[in-house]
C-alpha positions in Angstrom: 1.6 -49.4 47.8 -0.8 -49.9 45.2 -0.2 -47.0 42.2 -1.8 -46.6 38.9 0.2 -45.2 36.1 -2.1 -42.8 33.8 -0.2 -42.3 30.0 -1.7 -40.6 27.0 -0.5 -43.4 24.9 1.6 -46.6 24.3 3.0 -46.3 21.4 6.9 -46.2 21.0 8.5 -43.4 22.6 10.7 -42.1 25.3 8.3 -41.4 28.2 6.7 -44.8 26.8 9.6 -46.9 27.2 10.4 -45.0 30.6 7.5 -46.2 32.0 8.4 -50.1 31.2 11.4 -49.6 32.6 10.4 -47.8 36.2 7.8 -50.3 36.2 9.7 -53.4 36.2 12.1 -51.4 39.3 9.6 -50.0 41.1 8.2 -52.4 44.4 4.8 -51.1 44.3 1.5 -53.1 43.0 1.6 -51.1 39.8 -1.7 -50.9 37.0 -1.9 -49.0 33.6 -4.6 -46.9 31.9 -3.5 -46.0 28.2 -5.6 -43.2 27.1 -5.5 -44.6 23.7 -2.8 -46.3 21.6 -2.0 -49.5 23.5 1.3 -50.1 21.6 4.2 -52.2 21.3 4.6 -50.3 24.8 1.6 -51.9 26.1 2.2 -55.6 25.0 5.8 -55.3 26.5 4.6 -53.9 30.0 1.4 -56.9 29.6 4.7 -59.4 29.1 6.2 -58.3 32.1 3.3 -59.0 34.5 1.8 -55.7 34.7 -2.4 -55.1 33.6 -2.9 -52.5 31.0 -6.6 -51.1 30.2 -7.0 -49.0 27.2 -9.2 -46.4 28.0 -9.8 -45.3 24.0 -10.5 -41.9 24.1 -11.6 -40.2 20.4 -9.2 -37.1 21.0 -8.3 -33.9 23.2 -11.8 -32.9 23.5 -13.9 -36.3 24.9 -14.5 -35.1 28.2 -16.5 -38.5 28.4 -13.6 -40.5 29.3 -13.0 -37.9 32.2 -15.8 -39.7 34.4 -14.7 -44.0 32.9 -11.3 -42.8 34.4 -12.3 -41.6 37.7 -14.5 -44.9 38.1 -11.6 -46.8 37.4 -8.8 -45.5 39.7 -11.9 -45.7 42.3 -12.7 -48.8 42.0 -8.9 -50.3 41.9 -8.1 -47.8 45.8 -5.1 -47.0 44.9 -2.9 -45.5 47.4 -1.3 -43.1 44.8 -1.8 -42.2 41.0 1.2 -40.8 38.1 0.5 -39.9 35.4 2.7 -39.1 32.4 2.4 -36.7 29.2 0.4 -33.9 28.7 -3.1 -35.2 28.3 -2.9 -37.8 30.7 -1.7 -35.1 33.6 -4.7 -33.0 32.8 -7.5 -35.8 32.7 -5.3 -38.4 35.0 -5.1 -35.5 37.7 -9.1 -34.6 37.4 -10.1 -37.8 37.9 -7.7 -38.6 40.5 -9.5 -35.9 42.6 -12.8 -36.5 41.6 -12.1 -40.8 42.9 -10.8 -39.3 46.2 -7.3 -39.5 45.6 -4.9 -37.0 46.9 -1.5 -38.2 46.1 -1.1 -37.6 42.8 2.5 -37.2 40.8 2.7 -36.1 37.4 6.2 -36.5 35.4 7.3 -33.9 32.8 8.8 -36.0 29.9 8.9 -33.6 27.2 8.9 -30.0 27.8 11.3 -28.4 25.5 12.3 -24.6 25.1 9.7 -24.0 22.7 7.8 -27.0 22.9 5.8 -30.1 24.6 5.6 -33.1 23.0 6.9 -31.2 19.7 4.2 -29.1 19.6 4.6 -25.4 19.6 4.6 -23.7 23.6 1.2 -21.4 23.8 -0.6 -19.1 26.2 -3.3 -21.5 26.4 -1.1 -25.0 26.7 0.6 -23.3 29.6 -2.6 -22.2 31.2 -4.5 -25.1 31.3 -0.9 -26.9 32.4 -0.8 -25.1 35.2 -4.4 -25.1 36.0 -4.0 -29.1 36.3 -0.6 -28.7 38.0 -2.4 -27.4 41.0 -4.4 -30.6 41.8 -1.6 -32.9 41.7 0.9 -33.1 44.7 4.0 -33.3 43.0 5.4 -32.8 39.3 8.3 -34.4 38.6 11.4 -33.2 35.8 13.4 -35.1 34.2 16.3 -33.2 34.3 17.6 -30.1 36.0 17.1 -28.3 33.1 12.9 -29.1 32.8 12.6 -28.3 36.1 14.1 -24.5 36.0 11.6 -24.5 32.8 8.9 -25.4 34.4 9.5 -23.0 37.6 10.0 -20.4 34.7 6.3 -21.5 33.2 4.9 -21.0 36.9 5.2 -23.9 39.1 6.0 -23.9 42.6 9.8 -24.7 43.2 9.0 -26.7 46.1 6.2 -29.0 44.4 8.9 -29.8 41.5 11.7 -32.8 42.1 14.2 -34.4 39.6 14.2 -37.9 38.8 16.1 -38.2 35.5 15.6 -40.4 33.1 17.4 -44.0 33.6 18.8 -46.9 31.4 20.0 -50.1 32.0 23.4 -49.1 31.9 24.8 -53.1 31.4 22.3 -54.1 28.4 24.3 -51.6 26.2 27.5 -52.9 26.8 29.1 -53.5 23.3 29.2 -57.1 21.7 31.4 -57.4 19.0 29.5 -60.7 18.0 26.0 -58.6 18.5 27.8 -56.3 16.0 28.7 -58.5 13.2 25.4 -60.4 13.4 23.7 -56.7 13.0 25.4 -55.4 10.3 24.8 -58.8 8.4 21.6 -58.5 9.4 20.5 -55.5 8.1 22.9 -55.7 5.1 25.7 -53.1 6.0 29.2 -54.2 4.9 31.9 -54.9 8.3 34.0 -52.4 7.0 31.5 -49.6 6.6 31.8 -47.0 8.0 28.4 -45.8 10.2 26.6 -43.2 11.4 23.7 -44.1 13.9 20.9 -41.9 15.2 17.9 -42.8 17.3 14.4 -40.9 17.6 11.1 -40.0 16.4 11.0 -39.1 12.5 9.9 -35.8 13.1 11.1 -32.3 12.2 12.5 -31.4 15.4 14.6 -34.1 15.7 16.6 -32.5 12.4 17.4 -35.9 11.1 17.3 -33.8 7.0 20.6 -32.0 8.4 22.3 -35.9 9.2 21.0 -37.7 5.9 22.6 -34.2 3.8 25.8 -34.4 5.6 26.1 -38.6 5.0 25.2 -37.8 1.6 27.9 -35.9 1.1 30.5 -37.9 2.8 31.5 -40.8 0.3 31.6 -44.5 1.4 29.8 -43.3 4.6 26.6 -45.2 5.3 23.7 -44.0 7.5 21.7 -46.2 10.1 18.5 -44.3 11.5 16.6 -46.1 13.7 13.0 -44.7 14.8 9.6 -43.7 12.9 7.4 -41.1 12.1 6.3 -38.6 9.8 9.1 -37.6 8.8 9.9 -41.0 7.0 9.2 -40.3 3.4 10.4 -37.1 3.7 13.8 -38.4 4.8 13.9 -41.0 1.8 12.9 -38.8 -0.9 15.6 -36.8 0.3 17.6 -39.4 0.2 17.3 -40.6 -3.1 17.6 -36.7 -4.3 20.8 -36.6 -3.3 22.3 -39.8 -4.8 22.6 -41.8 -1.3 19.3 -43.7 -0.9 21.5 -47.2 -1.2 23.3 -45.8 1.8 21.0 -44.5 3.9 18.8 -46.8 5.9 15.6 -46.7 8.1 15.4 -48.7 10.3 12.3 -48.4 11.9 11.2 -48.4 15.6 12.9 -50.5 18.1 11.4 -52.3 21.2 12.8 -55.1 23.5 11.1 -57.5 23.8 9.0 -58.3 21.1 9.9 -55.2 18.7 6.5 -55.6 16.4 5.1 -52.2 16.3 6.6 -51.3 13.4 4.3 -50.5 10.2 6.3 -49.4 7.3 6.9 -50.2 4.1 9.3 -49.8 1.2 12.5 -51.3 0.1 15.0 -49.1 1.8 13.6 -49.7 5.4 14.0 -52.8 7.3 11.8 -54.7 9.7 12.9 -54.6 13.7 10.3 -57.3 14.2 13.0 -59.6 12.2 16.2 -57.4 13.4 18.5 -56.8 15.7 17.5 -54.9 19.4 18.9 -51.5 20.3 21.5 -52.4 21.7 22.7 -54.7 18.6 21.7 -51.8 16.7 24.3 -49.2 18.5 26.9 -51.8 18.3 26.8 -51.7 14.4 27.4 -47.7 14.9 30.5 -46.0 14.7 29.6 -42.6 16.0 25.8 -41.8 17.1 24.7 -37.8 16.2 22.0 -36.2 17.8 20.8 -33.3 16.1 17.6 -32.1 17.9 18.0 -28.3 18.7 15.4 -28.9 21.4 15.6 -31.5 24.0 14.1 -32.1 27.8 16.6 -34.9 28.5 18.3 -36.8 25.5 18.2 -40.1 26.7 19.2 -41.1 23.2 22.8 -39.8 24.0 23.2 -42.0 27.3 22.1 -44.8 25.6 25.1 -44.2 22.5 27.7 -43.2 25.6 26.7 -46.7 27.7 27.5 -48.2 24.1 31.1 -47.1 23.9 30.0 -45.0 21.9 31.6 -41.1 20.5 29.0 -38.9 20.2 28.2 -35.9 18.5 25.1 -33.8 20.1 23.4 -30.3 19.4 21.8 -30.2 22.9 21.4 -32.7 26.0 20.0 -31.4 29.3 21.5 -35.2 30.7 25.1 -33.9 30.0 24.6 -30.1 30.4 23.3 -31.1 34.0 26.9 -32.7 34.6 30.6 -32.1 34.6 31.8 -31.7 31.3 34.1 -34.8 32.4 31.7 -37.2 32.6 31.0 -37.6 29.2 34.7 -37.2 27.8 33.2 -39.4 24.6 30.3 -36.4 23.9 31.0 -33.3 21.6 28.5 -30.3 21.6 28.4 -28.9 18.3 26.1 -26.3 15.8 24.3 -29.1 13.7 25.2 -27.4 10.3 26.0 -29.5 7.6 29.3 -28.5 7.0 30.1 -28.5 10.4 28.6 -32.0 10.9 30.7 -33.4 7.4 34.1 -32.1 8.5 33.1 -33.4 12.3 32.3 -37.4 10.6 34.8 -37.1 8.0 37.0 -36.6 11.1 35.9 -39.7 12.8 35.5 -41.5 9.1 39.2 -40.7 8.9 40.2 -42.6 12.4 38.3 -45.6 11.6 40.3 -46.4 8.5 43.1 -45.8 10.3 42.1 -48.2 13.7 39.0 -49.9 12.8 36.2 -50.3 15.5 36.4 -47.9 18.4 34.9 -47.8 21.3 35.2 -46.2 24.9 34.7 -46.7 28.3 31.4 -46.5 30.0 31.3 -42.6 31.2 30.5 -41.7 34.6 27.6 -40.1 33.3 25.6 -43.1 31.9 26.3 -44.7 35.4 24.7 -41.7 36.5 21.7 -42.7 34.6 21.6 -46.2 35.8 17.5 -46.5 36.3 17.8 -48.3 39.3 19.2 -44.6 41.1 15.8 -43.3 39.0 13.4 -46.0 40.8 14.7 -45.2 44.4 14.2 -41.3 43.6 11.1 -41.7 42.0 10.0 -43.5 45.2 11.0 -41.3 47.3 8.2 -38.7 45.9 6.1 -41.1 46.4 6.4 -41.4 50.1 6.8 -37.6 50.9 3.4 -37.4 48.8 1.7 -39.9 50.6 3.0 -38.3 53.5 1.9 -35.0 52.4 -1.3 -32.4 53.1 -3.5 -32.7 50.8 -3.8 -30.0 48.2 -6.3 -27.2 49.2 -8.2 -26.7 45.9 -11.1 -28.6 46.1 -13.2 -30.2 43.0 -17.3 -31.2 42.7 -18.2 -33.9 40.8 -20.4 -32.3 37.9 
């Protein structure tokens, strides 16, 4: 089965890394058009054997990529096309129909409660979503919980199928060696006691509410590992509040090679010299999520396949579960007080019993991205197997 995978960009991100992985499960003859931004993403799936072609579209608006991209998937025949995010499903789906295509899956990675790809829902985004929507064949949600939002926005229940995200549940098994060598590494004292969070620097992600509470918790040190405009905010913030020496950004993390990374400044480290996430997760002693809007929180299955206790404000992966598969995760507010007295808590236990960690949950297992690749193929096949949709489209 010969499939091209259409993305807006390959950058470092969630749906980014996704792809890697599915790629490297998937037994299909797989390409990749980036619309623009061929990443640390891109080098890593060019590493594992897989042909990446940046289409470099100027922005939103350059309808003249619309007809390079429908030359391109005709020229390679491919059997099927996905594409991921929400400019690639709008000019990945077009062209798919204007090459002759008609199996054509779209994953939802990011829609939130009141947003897509951290941008604010509208009238119009969810117009011209659904307008696109129509030529595909199948839209695939992440979780249980996009998928009910995305029948609520207007999308047929019976052209939407969950395949959550995955992880590979063993290579975030803890190391006690990986965590020595990372906390050496990136100059954090063994006896410290650490905070870890993971995501884009960005507002929604709430990371101001975790450095405020760290700041306030003596001897408490904070490891945030991601980028994004939010950077300098954090740090000034930071060093406002008398913690900037133990607060530290990380950066952006990618395995193998992590060299994306492009900041600067004395109170961030490099992740092209440091340790990989899962090294990174190791030096934690309790992982916080405190994003008030999430579509899957693939963050949190990573910290819980770490041994890790986690603290978490939302996470469609658990709330789609038993509440006894993640015994280790803790659903709270994400108030600063709230958040002090819950670390103190944990700050508390760790003086007590040094480094703790628990037992893979059955919900990381859950997660394990092999179970995602057979799902994920078997949308495939039904949409091979599939009519045709019944909207037709001229070529201008």
């Amino acid at each position: 089965m010969r499939v091209l995978h259409v993305i807006t960009g390959l950058g470092i991100g969630g749906a980014e890394q996704q792809l890697r992985l599915m790629l490297r499960e998937l037994p299909t003859d797989s390409d990749v058009i980036t619309l623009t931004n061929p990443g640390a993403v891109a080098r890593g799936i060019v590493a594992d054997g897989v042909r990446v072609r940046d289409l470099a579209m100027t922005g939103n608006r350059d309808v003249g990529a619309l007809p390079r991209l429908a030359g391109l998937v005709r020229r390679g025949r491919y059997d099927l096309v996905h594409t991921h995010l929400y400019r690639a499903c709008l000019y990945g789906r077009f062209a798919a129909r204007l090459a002759g295509v008609r199996a054509v899956v779209a994953t939802e990675h990011s829609l939130g409660a009141a947003q897509i790809e951290g941008r604010p829902l509208s009238t119009g985004a969810r117009a011209l979503y659904l307008a696109g929507e129509r030529l595909g064949t199948a839209t695939v949600a992440v979780s249980a919980t996009v998928a009910r939002r995305l029948e609520r926005w207007g999308v047929r229940r019976d052209r939407i199928h969950v395949v959550p995200n995955g992880i590979e549940v063993d290579r975030f098994a803890y190391d006690p060696a990986a965590r020595r060598d990372a906390r050496e590494r990136l100059g954090l004292p063994q006896d410290a006691f650490v905070v870890g969070g993971v995501g884009r620097l960005t507002g929604s992600k709430r990371f101001d509410t975790l450095v405020r509470a760290v700041s306030d918790l003596p001897g408490a040190r904070l490891l945030l590992v991601g980028e994004g405009a939010e950077q300098v905010r954090l740090q000034r913030l930071a060093y406002v509040r008398g913690a900037a020496d133990r607060i530290l950004l990380h950066g952006a993390c990618q395995d193998p090679p992590p060299d994306a990374y492009t900041g600067a400044g004395p109170s961030i480290t490099d992740p092209a010299d440091g340790p990989d996430l899962p090294a990174l997760l190791a030096a934690m002693d309790v992982f916080v999520s405190t994003s008030q809007d999430e579509a899957f929180g693939l963050a949190v299955v990573e910290a819980l396949a770490a041994g890790l206790p986690v603290l978490h404000v939302t996470c469609p992966a658990l709330e789609d579960l038993p509440a006894e598969a993640a015994p280790g995760a803790r659903q709270i507010s994400g108030n600063v007080p709230e958040l002090i007295a819950e670390l103190r808590r944990f700050q508390d236990a760790a003086r007590g019993s040094g480094v703790r960690r628990l037992p893979v949950p059955a919900a990381a297992r859950h997660y394990d991205i092999s179970r995602s690749a057979e799902q994920l193929m078997a949308v495939y096949e039904n949409a091979l197997r599939g009519p045709a949709p019944t909207r037709e489209v001229s070529c201008p």
